[in-house]
DRENTIDREN-995345 format. One record per residue (C-alpha): x, y, z; residue in three letters. Coordinates in Angstrom, 3 decimals, m for minus. Example, Ala and Ser with C-alpha at 12.3 -4.5 7.8 and 13.67 -1.06 7.14 Angstrom:
BEGIN
- x, y, z, type
- 12.300, m4.500, 7.800, ALA $
- 13.670, m1.060, 7.140, SER $
This chain:
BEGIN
- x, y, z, type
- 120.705, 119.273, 212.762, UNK $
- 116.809, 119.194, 212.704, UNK $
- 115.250, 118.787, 216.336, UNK $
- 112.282, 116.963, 216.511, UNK $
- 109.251, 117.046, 218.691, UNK $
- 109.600, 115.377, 221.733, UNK $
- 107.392, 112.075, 221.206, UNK $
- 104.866, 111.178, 223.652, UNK $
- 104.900, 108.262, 226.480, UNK $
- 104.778, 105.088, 225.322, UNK $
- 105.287, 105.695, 221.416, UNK $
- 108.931, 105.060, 221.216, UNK $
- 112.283, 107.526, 220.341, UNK $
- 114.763, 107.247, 217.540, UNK $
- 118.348, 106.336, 219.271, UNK $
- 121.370, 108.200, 218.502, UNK $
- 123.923, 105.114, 218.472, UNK $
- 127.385, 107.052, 217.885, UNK $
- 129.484, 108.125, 214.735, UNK $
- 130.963, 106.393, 212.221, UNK $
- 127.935, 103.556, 211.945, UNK $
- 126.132, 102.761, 208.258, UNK $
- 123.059, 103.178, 210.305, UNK $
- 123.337, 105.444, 213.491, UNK $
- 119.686, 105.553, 214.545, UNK $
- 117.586, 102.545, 215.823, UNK $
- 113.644, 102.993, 216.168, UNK $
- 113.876, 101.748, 220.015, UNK $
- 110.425, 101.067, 222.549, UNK $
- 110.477, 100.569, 225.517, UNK $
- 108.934, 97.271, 225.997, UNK $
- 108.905, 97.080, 230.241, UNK $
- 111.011, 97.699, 233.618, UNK $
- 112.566, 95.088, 235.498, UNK $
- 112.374, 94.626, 239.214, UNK $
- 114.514, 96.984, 240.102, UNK $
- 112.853, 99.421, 237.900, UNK $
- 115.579, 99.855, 235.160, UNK $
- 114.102, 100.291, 231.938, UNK $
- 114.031, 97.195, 229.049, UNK $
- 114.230, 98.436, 225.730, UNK $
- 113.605, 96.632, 221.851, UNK $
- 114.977, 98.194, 218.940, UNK $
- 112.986, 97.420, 215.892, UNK $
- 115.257, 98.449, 213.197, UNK $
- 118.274, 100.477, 212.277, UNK $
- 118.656, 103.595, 210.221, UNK $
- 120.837, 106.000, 208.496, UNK $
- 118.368, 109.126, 209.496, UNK $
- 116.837, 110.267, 212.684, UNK $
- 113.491, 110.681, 210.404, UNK $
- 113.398, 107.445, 208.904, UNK $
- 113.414, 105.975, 212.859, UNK $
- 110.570, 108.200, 213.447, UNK $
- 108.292, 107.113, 210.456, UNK $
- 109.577, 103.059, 211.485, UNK $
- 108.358, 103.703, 214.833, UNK $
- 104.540, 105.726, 213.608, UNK $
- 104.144, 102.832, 211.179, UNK $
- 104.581, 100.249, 214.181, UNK $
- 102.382, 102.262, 215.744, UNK $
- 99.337, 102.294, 213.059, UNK $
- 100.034, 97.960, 212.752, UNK $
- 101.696, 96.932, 214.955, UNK $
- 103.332, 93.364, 214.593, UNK $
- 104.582, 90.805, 217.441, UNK $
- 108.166, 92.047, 219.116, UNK $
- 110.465, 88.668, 219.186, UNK $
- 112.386, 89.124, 222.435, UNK $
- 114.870, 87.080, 223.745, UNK $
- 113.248, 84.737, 226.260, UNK $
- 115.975, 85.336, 229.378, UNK $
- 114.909, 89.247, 228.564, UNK $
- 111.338, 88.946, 228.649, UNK $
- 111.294, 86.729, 231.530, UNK $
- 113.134, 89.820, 232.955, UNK $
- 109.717, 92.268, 232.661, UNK $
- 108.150, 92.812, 235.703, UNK $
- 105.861, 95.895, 234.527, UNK $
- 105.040, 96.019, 231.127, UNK $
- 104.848, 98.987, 228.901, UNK $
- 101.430, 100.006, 227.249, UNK $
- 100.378, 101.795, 223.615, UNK $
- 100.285, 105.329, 224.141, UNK $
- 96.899, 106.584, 226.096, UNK $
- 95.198, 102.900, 226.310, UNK $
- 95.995, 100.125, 228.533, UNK $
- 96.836, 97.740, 225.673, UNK $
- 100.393, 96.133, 226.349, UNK $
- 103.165, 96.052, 223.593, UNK $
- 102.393, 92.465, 221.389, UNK $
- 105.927, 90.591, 222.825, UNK $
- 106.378, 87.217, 221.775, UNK $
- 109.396, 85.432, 223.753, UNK $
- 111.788, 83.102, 221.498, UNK $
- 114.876, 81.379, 222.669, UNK $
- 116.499, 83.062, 219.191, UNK $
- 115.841, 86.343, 217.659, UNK $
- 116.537, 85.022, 214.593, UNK $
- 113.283, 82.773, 215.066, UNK $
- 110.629, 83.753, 212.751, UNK $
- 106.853, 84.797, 213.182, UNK $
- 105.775, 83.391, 210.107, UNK $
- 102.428, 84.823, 208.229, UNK $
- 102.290, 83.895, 204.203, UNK $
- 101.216, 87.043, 202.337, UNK $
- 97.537, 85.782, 201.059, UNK $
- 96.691, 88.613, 199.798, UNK $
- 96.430, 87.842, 195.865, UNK $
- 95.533, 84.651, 196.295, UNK $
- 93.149, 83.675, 193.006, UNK $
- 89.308, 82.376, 194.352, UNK $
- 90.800, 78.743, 194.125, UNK $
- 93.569, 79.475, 196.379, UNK $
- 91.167, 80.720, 199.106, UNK $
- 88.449, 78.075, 198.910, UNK $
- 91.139, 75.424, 199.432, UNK $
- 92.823, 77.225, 202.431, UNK $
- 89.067, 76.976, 203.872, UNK $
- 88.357, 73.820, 203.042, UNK $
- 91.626, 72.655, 204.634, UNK $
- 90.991, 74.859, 208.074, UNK $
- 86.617, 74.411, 208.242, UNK $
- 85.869, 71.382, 205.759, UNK $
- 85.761, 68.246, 208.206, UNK $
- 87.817, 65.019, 207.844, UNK $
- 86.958, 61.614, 206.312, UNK $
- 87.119, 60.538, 210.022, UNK $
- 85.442, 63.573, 211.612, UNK $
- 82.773, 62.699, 208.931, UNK $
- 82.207, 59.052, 209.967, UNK $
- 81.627, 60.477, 213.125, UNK $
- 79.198, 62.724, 212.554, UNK $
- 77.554, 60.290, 210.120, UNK $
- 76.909, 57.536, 213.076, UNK $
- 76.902, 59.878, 216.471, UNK $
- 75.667, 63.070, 215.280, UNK $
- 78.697, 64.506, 216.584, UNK $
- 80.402, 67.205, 215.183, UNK $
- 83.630, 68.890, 215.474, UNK $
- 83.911, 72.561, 217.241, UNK $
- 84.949, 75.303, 214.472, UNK $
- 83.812, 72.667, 211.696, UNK $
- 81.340, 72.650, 209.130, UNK $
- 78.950, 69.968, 209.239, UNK $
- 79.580, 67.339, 206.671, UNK $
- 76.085, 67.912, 204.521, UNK $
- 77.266, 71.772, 204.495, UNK $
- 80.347, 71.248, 203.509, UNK $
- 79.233, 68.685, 200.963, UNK $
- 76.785, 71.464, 199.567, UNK $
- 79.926, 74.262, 198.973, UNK $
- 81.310, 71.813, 197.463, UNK $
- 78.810, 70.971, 194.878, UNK $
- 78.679, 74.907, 194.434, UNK $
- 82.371, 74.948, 193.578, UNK $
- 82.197, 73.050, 191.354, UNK $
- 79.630, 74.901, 189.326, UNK $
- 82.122, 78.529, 189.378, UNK $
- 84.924, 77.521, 187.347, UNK $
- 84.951, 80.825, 185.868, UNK $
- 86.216, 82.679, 188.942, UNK $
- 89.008, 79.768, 189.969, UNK $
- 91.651, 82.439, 188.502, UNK $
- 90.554, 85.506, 189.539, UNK $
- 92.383, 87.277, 192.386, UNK $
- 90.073, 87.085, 195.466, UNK $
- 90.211, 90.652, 196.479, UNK $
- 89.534, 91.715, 193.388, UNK $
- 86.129, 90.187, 193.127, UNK $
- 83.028, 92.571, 193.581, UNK $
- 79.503, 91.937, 194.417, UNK $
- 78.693, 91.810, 190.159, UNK $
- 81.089, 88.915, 190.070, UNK $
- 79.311, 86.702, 192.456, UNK $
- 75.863, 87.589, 191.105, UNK $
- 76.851, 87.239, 187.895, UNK $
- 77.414, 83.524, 188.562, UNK $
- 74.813, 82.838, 190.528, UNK $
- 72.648, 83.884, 187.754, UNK $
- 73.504, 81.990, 185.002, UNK $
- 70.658, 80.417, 183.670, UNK $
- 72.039, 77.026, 183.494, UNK $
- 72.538, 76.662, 186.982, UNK $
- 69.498, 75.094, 188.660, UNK $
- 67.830, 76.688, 191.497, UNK $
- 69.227, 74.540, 194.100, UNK $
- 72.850, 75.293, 192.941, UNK $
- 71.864, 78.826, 193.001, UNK $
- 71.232, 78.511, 196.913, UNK $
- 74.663, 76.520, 197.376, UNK $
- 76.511, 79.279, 195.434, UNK $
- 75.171, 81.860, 198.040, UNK $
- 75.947, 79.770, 200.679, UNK $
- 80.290, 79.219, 199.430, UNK $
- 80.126, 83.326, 198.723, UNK $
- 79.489, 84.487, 201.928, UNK $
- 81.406, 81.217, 203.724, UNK $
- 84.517, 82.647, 201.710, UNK $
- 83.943, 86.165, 202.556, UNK $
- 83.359, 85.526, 205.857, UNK $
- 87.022, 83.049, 205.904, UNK $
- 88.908, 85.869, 203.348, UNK $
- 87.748, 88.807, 206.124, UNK $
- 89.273, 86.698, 209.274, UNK $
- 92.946, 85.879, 207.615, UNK $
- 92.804, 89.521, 206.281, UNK $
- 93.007, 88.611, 202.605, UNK $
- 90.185, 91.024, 201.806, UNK $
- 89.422, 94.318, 203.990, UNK $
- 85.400, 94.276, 203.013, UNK $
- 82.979, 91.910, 202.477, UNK $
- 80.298, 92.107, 198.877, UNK $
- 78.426, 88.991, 199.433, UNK $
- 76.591, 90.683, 202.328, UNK $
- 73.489, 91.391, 199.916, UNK $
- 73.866, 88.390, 198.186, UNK $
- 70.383, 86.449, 197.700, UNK $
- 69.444, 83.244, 195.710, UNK $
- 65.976, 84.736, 194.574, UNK $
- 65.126, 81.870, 191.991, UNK $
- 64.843, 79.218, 194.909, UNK $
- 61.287, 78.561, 196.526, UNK $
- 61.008, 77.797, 199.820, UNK $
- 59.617, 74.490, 200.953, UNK $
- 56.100, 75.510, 202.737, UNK $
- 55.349, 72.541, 205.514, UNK $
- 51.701, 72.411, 206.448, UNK $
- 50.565, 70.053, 209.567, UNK $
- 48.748, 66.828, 208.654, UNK $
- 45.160, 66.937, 208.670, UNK $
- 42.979, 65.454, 211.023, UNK $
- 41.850, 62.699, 208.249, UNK $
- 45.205, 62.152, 207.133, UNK $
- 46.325, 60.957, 210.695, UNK $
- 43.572, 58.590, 210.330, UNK $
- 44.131, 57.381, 207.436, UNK $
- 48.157, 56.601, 208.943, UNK $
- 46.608, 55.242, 211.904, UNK $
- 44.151, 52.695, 209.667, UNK $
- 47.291, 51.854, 207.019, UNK $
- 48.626, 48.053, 207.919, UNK $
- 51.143, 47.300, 206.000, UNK $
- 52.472, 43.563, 205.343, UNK $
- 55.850, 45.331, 204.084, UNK $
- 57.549, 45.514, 207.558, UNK $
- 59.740, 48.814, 205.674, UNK $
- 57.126, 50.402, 204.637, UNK $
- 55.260, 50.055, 208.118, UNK $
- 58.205, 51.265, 209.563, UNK $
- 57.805, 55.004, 207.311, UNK $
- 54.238, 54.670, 208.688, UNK $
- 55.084, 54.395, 212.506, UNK $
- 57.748, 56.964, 211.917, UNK $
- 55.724, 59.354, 210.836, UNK $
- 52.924, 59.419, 213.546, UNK $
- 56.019, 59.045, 216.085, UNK $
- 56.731, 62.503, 214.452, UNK $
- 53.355, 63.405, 215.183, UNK $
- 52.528, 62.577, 218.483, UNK $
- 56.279, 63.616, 220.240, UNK $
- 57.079, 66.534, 217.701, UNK $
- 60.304, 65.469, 217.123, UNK $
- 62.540, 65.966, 214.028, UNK $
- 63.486, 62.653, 211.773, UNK $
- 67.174, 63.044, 212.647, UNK $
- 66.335, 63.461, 216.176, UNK $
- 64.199, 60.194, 216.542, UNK $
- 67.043, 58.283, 214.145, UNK $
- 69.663, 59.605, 216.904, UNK $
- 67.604, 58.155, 219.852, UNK $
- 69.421, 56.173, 222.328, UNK $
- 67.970, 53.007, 223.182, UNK $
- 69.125, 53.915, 227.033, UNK $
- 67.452, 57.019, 226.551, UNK $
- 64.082, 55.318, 226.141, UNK $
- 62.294, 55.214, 229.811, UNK $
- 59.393, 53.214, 228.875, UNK $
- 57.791, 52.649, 232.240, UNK $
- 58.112, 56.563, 233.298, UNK $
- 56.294, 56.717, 229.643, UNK $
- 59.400, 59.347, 228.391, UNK $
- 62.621, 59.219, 225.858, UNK $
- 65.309, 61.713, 226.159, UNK $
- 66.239, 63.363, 222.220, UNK $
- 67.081, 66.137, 220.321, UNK $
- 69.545, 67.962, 217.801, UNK $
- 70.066, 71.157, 216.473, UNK $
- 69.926, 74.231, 218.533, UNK $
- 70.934, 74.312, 222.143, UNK $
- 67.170, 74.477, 223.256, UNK $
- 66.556, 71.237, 221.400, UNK $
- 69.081, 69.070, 222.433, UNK $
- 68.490, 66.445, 225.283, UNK $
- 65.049, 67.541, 225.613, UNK $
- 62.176, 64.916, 227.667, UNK $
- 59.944, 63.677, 225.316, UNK $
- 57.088, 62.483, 226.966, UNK $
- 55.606, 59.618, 225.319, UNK $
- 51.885, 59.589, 223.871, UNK $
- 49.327, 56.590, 225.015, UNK $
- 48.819, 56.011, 221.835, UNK $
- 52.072, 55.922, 220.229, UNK $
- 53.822, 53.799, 223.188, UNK $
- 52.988, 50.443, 221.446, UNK $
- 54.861, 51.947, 218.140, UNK $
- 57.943, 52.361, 220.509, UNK $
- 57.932, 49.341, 222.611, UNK $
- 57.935, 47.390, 218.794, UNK $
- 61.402, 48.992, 218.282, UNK $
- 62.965, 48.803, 221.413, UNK $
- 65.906, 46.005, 221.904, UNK $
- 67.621, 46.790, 224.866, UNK $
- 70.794, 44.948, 223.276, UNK $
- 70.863, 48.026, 220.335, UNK $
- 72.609, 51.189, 220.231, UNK $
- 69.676, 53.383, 218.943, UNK $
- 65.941, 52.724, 218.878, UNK $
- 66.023, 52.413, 215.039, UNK $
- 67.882, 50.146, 213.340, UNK $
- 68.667, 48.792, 209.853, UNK $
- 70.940, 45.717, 209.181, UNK $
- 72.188, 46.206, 213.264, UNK $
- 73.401, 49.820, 212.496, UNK $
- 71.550, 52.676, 213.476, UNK $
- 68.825, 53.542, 210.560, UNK $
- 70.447, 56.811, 208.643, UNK $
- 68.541, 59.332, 207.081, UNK $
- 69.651, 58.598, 203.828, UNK $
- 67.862, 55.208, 204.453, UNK $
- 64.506, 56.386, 205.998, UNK $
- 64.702, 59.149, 202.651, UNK $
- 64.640, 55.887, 200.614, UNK $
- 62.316, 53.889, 202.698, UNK $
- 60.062, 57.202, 202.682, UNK $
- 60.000, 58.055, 199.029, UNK $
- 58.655, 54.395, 198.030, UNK $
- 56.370, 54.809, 200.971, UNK $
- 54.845, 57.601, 199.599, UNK $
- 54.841, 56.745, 196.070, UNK $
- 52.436, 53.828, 197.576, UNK $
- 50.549, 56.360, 199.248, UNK $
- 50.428, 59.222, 197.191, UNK $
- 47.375, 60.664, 198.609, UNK $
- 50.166, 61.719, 201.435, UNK $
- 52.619, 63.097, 199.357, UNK $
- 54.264, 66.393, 200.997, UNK $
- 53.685, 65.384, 204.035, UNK $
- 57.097, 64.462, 205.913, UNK $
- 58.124, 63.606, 209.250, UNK $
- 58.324, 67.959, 209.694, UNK $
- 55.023, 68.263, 208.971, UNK $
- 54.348, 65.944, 212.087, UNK $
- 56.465, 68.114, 214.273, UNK $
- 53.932, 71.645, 213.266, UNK $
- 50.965, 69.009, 213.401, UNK $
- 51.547, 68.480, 217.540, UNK $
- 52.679, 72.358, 218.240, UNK $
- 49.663, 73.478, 216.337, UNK $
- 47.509, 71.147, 218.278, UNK $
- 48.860, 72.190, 221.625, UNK $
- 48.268, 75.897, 220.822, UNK $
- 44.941, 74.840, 220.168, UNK $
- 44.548, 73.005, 223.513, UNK $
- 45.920, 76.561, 225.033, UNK $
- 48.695, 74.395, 227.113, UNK $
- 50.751, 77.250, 228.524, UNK $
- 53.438, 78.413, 225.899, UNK $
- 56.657, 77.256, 228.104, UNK $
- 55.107, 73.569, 227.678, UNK $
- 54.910, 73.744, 224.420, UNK $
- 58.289, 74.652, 223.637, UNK $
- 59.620, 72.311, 226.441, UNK $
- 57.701, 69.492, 224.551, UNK $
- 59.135, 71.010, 220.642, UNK $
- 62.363, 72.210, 221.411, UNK $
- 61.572, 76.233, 220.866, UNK $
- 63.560, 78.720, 222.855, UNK $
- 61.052, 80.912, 224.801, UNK $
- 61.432, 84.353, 224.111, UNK $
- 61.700, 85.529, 227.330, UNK $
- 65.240, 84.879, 229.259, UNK $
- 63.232, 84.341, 232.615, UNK $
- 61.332, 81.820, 231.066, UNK $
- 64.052, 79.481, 230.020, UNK $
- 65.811, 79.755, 233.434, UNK $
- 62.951, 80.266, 236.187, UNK $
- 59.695, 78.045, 234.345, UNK $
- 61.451, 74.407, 235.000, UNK $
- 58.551, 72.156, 233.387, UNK $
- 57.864, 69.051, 235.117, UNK $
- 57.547, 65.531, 233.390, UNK $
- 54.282, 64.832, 234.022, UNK $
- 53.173, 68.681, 233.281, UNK $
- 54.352, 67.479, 229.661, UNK $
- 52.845, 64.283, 229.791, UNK $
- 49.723, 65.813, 230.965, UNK $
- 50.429, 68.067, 228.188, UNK $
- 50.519, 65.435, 225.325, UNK $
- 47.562, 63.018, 226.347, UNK $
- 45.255, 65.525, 225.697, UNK $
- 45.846, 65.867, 222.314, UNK $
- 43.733, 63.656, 220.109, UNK $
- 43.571, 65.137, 216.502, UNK $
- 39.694, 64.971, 216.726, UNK $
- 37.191, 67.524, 215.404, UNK $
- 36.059, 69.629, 218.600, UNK $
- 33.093, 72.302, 218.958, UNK $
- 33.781, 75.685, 220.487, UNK $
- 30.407, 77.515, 221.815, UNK $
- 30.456, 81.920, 221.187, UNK $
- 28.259, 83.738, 222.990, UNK $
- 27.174, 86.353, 220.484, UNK $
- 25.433, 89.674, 221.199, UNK $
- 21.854, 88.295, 221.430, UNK $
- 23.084, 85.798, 224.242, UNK $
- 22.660, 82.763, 221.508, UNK $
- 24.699, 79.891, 221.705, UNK $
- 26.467, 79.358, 218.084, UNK $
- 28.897, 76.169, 217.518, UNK $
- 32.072, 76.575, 215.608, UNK $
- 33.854, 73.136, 214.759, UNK $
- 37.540, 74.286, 215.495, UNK $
């Protein structure tokens, strides 16, 4: 009989049982020692060779898969035992059966389809999680939001062609090779990139592919949407536009609300009516990143008869629309025939307000932790977001100096002359 080399601590021995057995050998590991020190072992299979128990016990080794050990015997373990040279303990799952199951479907040949609707079932959110999101802004953890899920699946939808196709099997040609079918418009270009890499990234985490080819993936036909801050005689005009069409006013208010607090449309539609601190002349807002949210907004001279019009202590939100709190898809609506109207502001959205007041703070020179306080920005250095603690009224300092008026600088130039420069 062949001896074998002794096998090292921790990786397990093949078990003589006795003679005349169909299967002599068991692949055994010792999982742990009781309190007394006596040794607790698991045998993982049986087998009619000594060799075949080795190979059981290196391929355990190389992926190794939960142990299902009789509850009374794991509650037995005192010290448990480890993978050889690390401190990584065996994977033991306790079950009050052994012949209880660990249960793992084998995904991986699932076809494209297959995939996208095991990830729409585990990330896409519910009809109800979507109502919720919808009128609180609030979202569930792990879930898309509902506008990005919406948007993969609008970009399904236009890749019928791989539906069939065994997901692993895919390669980084496939996915371009959709995305650049002529037929498909720009913006379902952008959502196609978008579903590639969401799948890749879902396929790589349940181990249905071992490598991801969407990482290069762009959507190069799609232009980016360039916002530029309103100009100094388009915030007059908005100021001088009175409007007998009480929805159309309301785009107009909106808009230099954006412009005077810097705050995003979703974020002013999500405003809190209890949030609104009109005698301390601030609102508390904001969405979106973790620097954003619940930020002080101080509130502008100027723009604090715009928000005292809105406010109704008896509603929900500041902005409302038929007693329900005004939704974006509304203001869109509201916006689009405002601007039609107005046309000599056309590109010009609530956005553009929000780089209209940073811009005009940087050119005030307020200090750069006030201005991000103010827009929401994370500063870029760590000891500025926990040590600089901006005051209220160093923001509302802040804001009532800007006036979006024409201003002269004077340069002293080499031949001490005073020049003026309109900034």
């Amino acid at each position: 009989m062949k001896k074998y080399k002794k096998r090292a601590n921790g990786a397990g021995s093949p078990v003589f049982l006795g003679n005349g057995r169909h299967y002599p050998y068991v692949a055994r590991l010792m999982i742990g020692k009781d309190c007394d020190g006596k040794p607790i072992y698991f045998d993982i299979d049986k087998f009619e060779t000594e060799l075949d128990a080795i190979v059981c016990l290196e391929n355990w080794l190389k992926n190794p898969t939960p142990l299902k050990v009789k509850t009374n015997k794991y509650n037995r373990i005192v010290t448990f035992s480890h993978f050889p040279k690390t401190s990584n303990p065996y994977p033991l799952v306790p079950v009050d059966t052994v012949e209880a199951t660990i249960y793992r479907k084998n995904k991986k040949y699932y076809t494209f389809k297959q995939v996208y609707a095991e990830m729409e079932k585990a990330l896409f959110p519910t009809k109800e999680e979507k109502l919720l999101e919808r009128q609180f802004h609030i979202r569930t953890d792990g879930k898309l939001s509902f506008s990005h899920a919406n948007q993969l699946t609008v970009a399904f939808n236009h890749c019928q062609s791989l539906y069939n196709k065994i997901y692993r099997e895919l390669r980084t040609s496939d996915f371009k090779e959709c995305i650049n079918n002529p037929e498909i418009k720009p913006s379902i270009k952008t959502c196609l990139t978008k579903l590639f890499k969401n799948m890749d990234k879902y396929a790589y985490s349940e181990d249905i592919i071992d490598k991801k080819y969407t990482t290069d993936l762009k959507s190069s036909n799609t232009t980016k949407q360039h916002r530029t801050p309103f100009s100094y005689e388009e915030i007059n005009y908005l100021w001088e536009i009175q409007e007998n069409n009480q929805k159309l006013q309301f785009v107009r208010d909106f808009l230099l609300l954006a412009i005077y607090t810097g705050c995003r449309a979703e974020e002013l539609l999500f405003t809190y009516t209890n949030n609104v601190f009109l005698i301390e002349n601030y609102f508390v807002t904001g969405l979106k990143t973790e620097a954003g949210q619940n930020r002080v907004i101080p509130i502008h001279k100027k723009i604090k008869p715009i928000i005292q019009k809105y406010y109704n202590p008896k509603n929900t939100f500041l902005f409302t629309s038929q007693k329900a709190r005004m939704s974006y898809a509304k203001y869109l609506f509201l916006y689009n025939k405002f601007i039609s109207k107005y046309s000599n502001l056309k590109g010009k959205t609530a956005h553009c307000g929000r780089h209209s007041l940073e811009t005009e703070l940087q050119k005030l020179n307020i200090k750069t932790t006030i201005i991000n306080a103010i827009i929401g920005h994370k500063n870029g250095n760590v000891a500025d977001d926990v040590y600089n603690h901006i005051s209220l009224q160093e923001k509302i300092d802040a804001i009532n100096m800007v006036d979006y008026q024409e201003r002269k600088i004077y340069v002293l130039n080499s031949n001490s002359v005073n020049t003026e420069k309109a900034l």
